[in-house]
C-alpha positions, 0 to 999 in steps of 0.5 A: 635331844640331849639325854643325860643318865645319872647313878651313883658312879657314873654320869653319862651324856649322849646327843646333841640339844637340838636347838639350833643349828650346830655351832649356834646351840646355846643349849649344847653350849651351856650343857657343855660349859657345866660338864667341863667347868665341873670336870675341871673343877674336881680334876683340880681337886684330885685328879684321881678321883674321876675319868671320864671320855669324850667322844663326838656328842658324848661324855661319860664320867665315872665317879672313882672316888666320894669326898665332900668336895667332889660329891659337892662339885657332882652335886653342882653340875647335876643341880645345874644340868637339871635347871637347864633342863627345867628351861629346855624339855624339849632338848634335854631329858635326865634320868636317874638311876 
């Protein structure tokens, strides 16, 4: 299971969906598609405004700085993780703290 844990400064997700075997996981596929879409998106925008790391099965974001478009673009991939969650439960948990 994907876990994803979200707070004001910082999104952190760890683990893998679980849907199907590794390299046939549409649920990782897309979970991965948003993370790196927005973090691309925002890094486009101003590269000082996030960091983030990837390891093997993780990625954490710190959020450095709060602008309308970064806000939007964080606001976008929370919203789209979520709905890819309300589809797969049982391969994604989010939890805001």
């Amino acid at each position: 299971m994907t876990k994803i844990i979200i707070s004001k400064n910082h999104i952190e997700i760890k683990g893998h969906a679980m849907y199907d075997d590794y390299g046939k996981d549409i649920v990782c596929a897309a979970l991965s598609s948003i993370v790196i879409t927005s973090i691309n998106g925002i890094l486009s925008i101003d590269d000082k405004a996030i960091k983030y790391n990837k390891a093997d099965g993780s990625i954490e974001i710190d959020i450095l700085k709060h602008t309308k478009e970064v806000d939007a673009l964080i606001s976008n991939m929370i919203n789209l993780l979520k709905e890819l969650n309300s589809q797969y439960k049982k391969n994604i948990q989010i939890e805001e703290v």
